[in-house]
C-alpha positions in Angstrom: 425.1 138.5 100.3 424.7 138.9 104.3 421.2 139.8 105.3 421.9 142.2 108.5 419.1 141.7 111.2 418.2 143.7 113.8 416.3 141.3 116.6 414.2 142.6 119.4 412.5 140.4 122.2 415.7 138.5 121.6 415.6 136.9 125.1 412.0 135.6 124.5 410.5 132.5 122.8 411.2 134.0 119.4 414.8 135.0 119.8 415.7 131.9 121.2 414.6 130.6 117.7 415.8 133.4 115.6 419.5 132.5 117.0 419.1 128.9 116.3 418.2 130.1 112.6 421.0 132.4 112.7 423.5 129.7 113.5 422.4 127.4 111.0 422.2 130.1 108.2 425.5 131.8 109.5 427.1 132.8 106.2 423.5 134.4 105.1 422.2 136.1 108.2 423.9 138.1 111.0 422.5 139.8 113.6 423.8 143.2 113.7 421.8 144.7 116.5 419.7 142.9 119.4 417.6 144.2 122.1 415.9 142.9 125.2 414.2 144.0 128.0 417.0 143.0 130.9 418.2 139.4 130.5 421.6 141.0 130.6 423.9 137.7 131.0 421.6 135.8 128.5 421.9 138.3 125.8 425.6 139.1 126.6 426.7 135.3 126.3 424.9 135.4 123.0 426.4 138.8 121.6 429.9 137.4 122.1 428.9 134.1 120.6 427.3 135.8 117.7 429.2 138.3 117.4 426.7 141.1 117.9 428.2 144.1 118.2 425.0 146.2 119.5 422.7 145.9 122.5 419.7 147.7 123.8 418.0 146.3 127.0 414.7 148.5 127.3 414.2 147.6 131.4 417.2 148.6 133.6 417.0 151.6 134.4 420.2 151.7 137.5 422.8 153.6 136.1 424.7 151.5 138.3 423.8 148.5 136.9 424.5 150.1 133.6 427.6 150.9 134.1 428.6 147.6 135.4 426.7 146.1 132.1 429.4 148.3 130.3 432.3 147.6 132.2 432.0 143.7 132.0 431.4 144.1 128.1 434.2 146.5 127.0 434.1 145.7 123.4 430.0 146.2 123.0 427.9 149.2 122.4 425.8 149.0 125.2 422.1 151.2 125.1 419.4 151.6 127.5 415.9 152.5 127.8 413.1 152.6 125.1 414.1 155.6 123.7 417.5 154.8 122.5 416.2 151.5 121.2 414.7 153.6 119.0 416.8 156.0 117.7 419.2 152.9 116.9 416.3 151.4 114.7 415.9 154.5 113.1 419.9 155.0 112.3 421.6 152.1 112.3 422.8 150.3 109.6 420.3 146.9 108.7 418.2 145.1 106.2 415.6 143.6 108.4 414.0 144.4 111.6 412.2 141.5 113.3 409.8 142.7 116.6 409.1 140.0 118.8 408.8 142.4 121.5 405.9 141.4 123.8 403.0 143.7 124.6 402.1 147.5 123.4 405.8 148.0 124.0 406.5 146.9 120.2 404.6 149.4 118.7 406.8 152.2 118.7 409.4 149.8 117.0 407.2 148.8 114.6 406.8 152.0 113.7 410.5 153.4 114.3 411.9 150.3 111.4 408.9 151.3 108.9 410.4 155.0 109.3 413.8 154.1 108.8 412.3 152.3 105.3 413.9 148.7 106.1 411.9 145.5 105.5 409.9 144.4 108.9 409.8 140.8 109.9 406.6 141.7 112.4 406.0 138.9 115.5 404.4 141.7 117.6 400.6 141.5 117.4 399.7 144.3 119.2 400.9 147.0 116.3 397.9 145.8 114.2 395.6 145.3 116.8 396.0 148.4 118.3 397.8 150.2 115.7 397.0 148.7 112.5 395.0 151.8 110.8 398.3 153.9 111.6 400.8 151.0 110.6 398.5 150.8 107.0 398.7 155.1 106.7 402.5 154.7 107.0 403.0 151.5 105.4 403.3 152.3 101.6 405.8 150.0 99.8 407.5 149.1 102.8 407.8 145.5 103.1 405.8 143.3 106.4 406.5 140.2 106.4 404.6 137.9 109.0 406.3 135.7 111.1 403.2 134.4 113.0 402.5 130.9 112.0 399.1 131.6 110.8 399.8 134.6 109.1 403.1 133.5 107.1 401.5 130.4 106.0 398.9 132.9 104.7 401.7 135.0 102.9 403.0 131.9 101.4 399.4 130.9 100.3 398.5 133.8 98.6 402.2 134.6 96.5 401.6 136.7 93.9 397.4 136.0 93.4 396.0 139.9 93.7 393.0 140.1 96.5 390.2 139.7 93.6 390.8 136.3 93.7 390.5 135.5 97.1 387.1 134.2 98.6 388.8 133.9 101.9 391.5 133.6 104.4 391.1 130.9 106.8 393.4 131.1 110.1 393.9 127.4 112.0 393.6 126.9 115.7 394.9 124.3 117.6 391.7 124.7 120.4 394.2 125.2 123.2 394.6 123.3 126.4 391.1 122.9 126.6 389.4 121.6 123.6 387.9 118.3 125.5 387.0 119.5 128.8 383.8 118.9 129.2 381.5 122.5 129.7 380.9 121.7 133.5 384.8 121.4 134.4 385.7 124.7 133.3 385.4 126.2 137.1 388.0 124.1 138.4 390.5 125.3 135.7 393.9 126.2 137.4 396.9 128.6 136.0 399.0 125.4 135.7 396.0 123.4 133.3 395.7 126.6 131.4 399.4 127.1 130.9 400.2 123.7 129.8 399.6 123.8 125.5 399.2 120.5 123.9 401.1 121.6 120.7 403.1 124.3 121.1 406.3 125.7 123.5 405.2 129.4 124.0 405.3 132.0 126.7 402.9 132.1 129.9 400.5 134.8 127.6 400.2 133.7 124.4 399.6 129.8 126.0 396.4 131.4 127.8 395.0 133.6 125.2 395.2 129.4 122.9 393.2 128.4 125.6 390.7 131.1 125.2 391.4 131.5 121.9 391.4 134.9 122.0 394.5 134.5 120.1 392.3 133.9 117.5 390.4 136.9 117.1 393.5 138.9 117.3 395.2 136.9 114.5 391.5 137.4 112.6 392.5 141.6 113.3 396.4 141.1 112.0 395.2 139.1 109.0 392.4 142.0 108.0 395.4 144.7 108.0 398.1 142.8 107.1 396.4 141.4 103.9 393.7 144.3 103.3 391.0 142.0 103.4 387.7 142.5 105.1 386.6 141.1 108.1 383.9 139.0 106.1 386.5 137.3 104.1 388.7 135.9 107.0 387.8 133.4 109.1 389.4 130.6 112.0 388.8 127.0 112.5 389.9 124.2 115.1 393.1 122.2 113.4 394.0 120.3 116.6 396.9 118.9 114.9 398.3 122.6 114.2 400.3 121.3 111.0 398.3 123.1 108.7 399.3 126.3 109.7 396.5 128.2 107.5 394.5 128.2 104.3 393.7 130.5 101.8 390.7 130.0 99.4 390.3 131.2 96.0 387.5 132.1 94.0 387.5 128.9 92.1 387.3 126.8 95.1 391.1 125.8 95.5 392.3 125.8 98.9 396.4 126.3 99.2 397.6 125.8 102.6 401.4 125.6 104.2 402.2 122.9 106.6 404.8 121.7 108.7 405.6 120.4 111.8 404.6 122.9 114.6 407.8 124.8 115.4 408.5 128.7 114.5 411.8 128.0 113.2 409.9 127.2 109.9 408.0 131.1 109.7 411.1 132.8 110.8 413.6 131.4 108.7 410.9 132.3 105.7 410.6 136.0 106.9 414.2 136.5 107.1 415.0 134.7 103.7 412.4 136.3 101.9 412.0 136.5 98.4 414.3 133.4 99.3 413.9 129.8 100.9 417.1 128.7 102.2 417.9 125.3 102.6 418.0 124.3 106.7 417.7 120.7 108.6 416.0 122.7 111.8 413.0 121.3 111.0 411.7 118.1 109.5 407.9 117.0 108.8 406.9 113.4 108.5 403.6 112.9 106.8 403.1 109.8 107.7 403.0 110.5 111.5 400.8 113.2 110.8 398.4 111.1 108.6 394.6 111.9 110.6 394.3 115.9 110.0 390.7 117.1 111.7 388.5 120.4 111.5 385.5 121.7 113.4 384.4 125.1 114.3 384.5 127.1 117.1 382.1 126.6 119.9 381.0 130.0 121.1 379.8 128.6 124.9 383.5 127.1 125.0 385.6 130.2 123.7 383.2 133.1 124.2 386.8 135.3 124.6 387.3 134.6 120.7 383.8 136.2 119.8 384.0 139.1 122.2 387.3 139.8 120.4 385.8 139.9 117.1 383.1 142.3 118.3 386.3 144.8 119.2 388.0 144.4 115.7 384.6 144.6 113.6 384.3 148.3 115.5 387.6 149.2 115.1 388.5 152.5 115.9 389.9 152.3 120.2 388.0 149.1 120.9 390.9 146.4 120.3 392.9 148.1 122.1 390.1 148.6 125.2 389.6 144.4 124.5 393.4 143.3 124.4 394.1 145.7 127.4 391.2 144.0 129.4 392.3 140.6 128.6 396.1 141.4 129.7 394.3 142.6 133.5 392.1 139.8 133.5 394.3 136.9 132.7 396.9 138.6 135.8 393.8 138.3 137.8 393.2 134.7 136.6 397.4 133.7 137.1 397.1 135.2 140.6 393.9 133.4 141.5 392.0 136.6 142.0 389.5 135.3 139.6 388.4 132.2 138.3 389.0 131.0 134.5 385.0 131.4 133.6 385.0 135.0 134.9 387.7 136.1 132.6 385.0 137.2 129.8 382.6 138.6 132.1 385.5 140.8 132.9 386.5 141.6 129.8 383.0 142.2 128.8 382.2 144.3 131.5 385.5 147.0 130.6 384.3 147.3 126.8 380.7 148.0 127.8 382.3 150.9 129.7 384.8 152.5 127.3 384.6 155.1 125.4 385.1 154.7 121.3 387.6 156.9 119.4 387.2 155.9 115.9 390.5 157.1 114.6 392.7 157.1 117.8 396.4 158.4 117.4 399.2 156.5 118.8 399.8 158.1 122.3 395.5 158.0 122.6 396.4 154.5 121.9 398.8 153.8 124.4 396.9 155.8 127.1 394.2 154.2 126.4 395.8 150.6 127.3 397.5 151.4 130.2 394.0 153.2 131.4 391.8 149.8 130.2 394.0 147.5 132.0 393.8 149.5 135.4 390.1 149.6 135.1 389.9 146.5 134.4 391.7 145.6 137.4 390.3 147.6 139.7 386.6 147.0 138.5 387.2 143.5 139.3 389.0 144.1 142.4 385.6 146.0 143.7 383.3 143.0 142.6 385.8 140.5 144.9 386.1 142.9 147.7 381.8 142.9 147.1 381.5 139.3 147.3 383.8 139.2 150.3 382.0 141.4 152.1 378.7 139.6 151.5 
């Protein structure tokens, strides 16, 4: 039997790997339905090549450039905007819905392929951190299926074991770009040093919340929805080798992990084959070159970020979406060398001592809510360097 996918963020990181998947596993998996933001020549050459024979791009909004879109593919069904994405995940015909959309964008999806019943293979973090007391309302015995790293090794981990008999989940960390700088160097960070990941290929934000790893904390606020498991049982540690991809502990002291070579291939092939494991040759792990496998915690003076974002989870309610929306204006601020990288957390710190808490936000409070946090964030720290410049 074919497993029909529909893929969205198919231009990014993620998609890129889902169709290397998807032509290895060609006679199990087809993508039936792909949507990007507006990589139109990217996602076109791939439609043909995969045969895909519906696209949504979610950013081009010229109707003339729409209708050229159209004209140059005659023989696809050709959406546009947010909106129609939406209605096609709701109605069209698939078996699995994987949202590697970037940003609060993927919420709505998220939402839109849980309505529409079909399993969801979920790369988007922000619908559990911002939304994960809605997605868990709405979940029921629809199926989520992690493809984070973390989080599917987790999955795998746990199997069938029911939550009494876990003592805890334990997510790994690869300490980012900056796990040996000394303290006293952290000033003269620069976008390129913080951008450059010594383990994994990923896009310009997810490499700078590793090297904060702020990452982190969010992964701690998908693991406590995703597996209904308190914030007391869930924990991350420094794995610098990032083979050992997480750890769950058991209440007899067992530790089962899942490890590979680092490369998403592995978490995405496992989402979409689920209950299955399908043989593939994409990626191969050699112990022996992986022999010296380290630990330590997580120094709070080197990656206050990852701290300040467990603060936002443990009170819940509008405060990871406040955090996560101040961290998105403050890492601009850091790419466009408005700020410096040690006055990223004061930043951040600054916006959530400022918001307001709604303990059981809606989605549209939640989605206000970021776009308002960013721009305060912005502009707050816009004031203090126009301050300083003045001085």
């Amino acid at each position: 039997m074919v497993k029909k996918i529909a893929l969205l963020g198919a231009t990014g990181s993620i998609g890129a790997s889902t169709f290397e998947v998807a032509r290895e596993q060609a006679s199990t998996l087809k993508i039936s339905l792909a949507a990007a933001h507006s990589q139109h020549h990217k996602l076109c050459a791939l439609a043909r090549e995969f045969e895909i024979p519906i696209l949504a791009f979610t950013g081009i909004k010229d109707p003339a450039l729409q209708e050229q879109i159209r004209h140059e593919n005659p023989k696809l069904r050709i959406y546009f905007g947010a909106s129609e994405l939406l209605q096609l995940l709701r109605n069209e015909d698939y078996d699995i819905g994987l949202n590697a959309i970037g940003g609060s964008a993927g919420i709505e999806a998220t939402f839109a392929i849980l309505e529409a019943g079909k399993s969801l293979a979920l790369a988007n973090k922000e619908s559990l951190v911002m939304g994960g007391h809605l997605v868990a309302k709405m979940r029921g015995e629809k199926q989520i299926i992690p493809v984070d790293s973390e989080h599917s090794a987790i999955f795998q981990a746990i199997g069938k074991h029911p939550s009494s008999e876990i003592r805890k989940l334990i997510i790994t960390a690869s300490g980012g770009a900056f796990r040996n700088l000394p303290l006293e160097d952290f000033g003269k960070i620069t976008p390129a040093m913080a951008l450059k990941h010594p383990n994994w290929d990923m896009g310009a934000k997810v490499t700078l919340d590793s090297a904060t790893m702020f990452n982190k904390a969010l992964e701690v606020m998908e693991a406590h929805w995703l597996f209904a498991m308190p914030y007391s049982k869930i924990e991350a540690i420094i794995h610098p080798q990032s083979v050992i991809h997480s750890l769950v502990e058991f209440i007899d002291g067992s530790h089962l992990a899942q490890l590979s070579y680092p490369d998403m291939k592995i978490p995405i092939l496992y989402a979409l084959s689920y209950p299955q494991r399908y043989e593939s040759a994409l990626v191969q792990t050699d112990l022996i070159q992986h022999a010296q496998l380290s630990f330590e915690g997580i120094d709070r003076q080197r990656y206050p970020l990852y701290y300040l974002g467990l603060q936002a989870g443990l009170a819940g309610g509008l405060m990871p979406t406040v955090v996560n929306a101040a961290v998105e204006a403050a890492m601009q601020l850091f790419l466009s060398e408005r700020i410096c990288f040690t006055d990223i957390h004061s930043a951040v710190e600054e916006t959530m001592a400022k918001a307001t808490q709604i303990a059981d936000p809606d989605l549209p409070t939640i989605l206000n809510a970021n776009i308002e946090y960013h721009r305060k964030c912005l502009e707050a720290t816009h004031k203090d360097i126009k301050h300083m410049e003045i001085q």
